[in-house]
C-alpha positions in Angstrom: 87.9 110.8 81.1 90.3 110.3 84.0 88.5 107.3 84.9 87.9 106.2 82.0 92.0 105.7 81.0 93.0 104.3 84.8 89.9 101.4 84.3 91.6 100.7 81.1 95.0 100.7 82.4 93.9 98.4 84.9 92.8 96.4 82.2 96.0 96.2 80.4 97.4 94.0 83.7 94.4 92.0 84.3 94.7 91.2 80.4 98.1 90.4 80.1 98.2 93.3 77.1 101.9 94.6 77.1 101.1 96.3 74.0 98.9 99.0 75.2 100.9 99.6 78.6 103.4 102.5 77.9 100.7 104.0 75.5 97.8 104.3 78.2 100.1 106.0 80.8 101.3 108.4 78.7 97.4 109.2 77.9 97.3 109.5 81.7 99.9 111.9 81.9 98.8 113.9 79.0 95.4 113.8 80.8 97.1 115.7 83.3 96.9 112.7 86.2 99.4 112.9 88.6 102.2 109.8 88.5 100.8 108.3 91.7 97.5 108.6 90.5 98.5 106.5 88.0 100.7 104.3 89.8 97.8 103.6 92.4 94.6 103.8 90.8 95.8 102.4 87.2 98.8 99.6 87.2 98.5 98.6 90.9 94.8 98.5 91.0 95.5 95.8 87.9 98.0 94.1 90.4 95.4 93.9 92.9 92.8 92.3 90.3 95.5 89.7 89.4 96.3 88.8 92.8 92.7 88.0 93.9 92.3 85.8 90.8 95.2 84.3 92.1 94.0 83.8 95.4 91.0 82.1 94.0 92.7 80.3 91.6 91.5 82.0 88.4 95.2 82.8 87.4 98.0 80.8 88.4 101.6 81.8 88.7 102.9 82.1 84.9 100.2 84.3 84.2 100.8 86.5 87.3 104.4 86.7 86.6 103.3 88.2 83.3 101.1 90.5 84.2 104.2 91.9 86.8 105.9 92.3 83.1 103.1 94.3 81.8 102.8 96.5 85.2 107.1 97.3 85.3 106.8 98.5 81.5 103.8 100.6 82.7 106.1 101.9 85.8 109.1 102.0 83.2 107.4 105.4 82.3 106.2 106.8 85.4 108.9 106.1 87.8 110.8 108.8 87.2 108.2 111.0 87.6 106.8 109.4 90.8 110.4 109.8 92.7 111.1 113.2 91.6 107.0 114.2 92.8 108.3 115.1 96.4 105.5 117.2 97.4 103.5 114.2 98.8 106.9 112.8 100.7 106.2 111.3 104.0 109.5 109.7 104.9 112.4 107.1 104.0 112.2 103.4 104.6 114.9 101.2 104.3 113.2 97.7 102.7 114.9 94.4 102.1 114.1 90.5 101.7 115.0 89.2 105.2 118.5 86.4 105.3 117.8 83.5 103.4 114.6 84.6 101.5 115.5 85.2 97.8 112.0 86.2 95.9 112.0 89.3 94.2 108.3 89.4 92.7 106.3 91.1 96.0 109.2 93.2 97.3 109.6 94.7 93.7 105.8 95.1 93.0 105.5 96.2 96.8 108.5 99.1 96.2 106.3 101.4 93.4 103.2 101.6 95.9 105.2 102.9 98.6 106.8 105.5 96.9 103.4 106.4 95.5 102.6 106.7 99.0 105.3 108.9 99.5 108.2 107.0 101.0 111.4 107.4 99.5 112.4 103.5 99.4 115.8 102.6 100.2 116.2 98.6 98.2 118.5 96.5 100.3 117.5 93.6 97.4 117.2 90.0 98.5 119.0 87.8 101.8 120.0 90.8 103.1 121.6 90.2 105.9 121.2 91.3 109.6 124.4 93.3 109.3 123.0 94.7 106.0 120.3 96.2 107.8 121.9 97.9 110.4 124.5 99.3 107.8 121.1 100.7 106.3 119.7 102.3 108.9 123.4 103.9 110.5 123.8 104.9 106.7 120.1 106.4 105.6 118.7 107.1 109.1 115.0 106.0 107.7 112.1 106.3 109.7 110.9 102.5 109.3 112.4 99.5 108.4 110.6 96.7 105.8 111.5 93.0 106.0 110.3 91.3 103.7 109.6 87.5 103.7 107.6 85.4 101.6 108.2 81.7 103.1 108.1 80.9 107.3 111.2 79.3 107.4 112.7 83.0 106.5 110.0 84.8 108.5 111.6 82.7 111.8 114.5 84.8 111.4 112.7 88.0 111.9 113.6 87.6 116.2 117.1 87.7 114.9 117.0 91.1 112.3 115.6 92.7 115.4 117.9 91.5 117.7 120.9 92.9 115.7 119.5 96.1 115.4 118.5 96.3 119.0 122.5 95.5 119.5 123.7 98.5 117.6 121.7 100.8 119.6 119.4 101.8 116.7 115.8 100.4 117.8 114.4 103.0 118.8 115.5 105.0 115.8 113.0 103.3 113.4 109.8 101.3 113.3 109.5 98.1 111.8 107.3 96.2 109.6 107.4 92.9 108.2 105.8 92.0 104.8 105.0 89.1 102.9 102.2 86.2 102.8 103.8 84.2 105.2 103.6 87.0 107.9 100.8 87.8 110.5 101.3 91.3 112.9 100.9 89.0 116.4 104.1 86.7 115.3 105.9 89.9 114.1 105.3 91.8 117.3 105.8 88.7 119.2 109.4 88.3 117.4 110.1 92.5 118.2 108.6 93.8 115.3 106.1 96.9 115.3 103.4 95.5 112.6 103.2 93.1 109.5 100.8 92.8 106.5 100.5 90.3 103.9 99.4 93.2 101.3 101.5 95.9 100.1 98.2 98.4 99.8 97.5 97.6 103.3 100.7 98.1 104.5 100.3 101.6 103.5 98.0 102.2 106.0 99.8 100.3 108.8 103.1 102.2 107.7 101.5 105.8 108.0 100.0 104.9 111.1 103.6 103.6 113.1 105.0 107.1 111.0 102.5 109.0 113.1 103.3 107.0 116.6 107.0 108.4 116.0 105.8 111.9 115.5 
């Protein structure tokens, strides 16, 4: 049964179906699946379907950026649930699209699978700058930092975002990771980062692992 209703929410995204959306989670919950179940085996397993048929050029941007309209109606309704589950909390990340870089679709489809993971996600929105950042992490003390980037030109500036923060003293307070398709973990570290990943499901891993380096 629990299966049954996540492969159909799944579905719902790969399909484009914003009618059945809100209806299918709230058979999840009644169910009695847990709001990240939902959240990662349900809507972001859709995502994940839609962006390899992107990557192979089955689906092409419009439809992508409507399937992101199904999955946030989905997450409409389980959101609230997922941030006030805090028995699964792992810690707080401060996240935000590095200076210059304006995109909000993979930062905003990226936020729900890392709370689902258990991070309590601090949004710093888009060009944030360097200053932004270390205002952030003075203000939230979070135990890693996010930069997101989704073009090279912005990625470049990622020496920079470091830099500042290694000038307010507060480096060794956090770890950071870069995310975004224009990112790759040698050029990040190279540029003072910890890690990168071009996938926010995969940057789950990476981020629990640099969580347990702290620890």
């Amino acid at each position: 049964m629990s299966e049954d209703v996540l492969s159909r929410l799944a579905d719902t995204i790969e399909n484009l179906d914003a009618t059945q959306v809100k209806p299918l989670v709230q058979e999840a919950l009644n169910a009695g699946l847990r709001p990240a179940q939902i959240l990662n085996d349900g809507l972001s397993e859709g995502m994940r379907r839609v962006g390899v048929k992107f990557n192979s050029g089955e689906m092409f941007m419009p439809e992508v950026l409507v399937a992101c309209d199904v999955y946030f109606a989905g997450l409409e309704v389980v959101r609230p649930m997922l941030q006030a589950d805090r028995s699964h909390y792992i810690g707080t990340m401060v996240l935000g699209n590095i200076y210059g870089d304006v995109h909000t679709v993979g930062k905003n489809v990226a936020i729900p699978v890392f709370e689902a993971s258990g991070l309590r996600v601090i949004d710093l929105g888009e060009s944030a700058s360097d200053e932004r950042f270390v205002e952030a992490i003075r203000e939230y003390n979070p135990d890693i930092v996010g930069l997101g980037t989704y073009m090279t030109s912005t990625f470049m500036h990622t020496k920079e975002t470091v830099q500042a923060i290694e000038r307010a003293g507060l480096r060794d307070r956090v770890k950071i990771i870069c995310g975004g398709p224009a990112v790759s973990p040698e050029a990040a570290r190279a540029m003072g980062a910890d890690d990168a990943s071009d996938d926010a499901w995969k940057a789950v891993e990476k981020i629990k692992a640099l969580l347990a380096a702290r620890n």
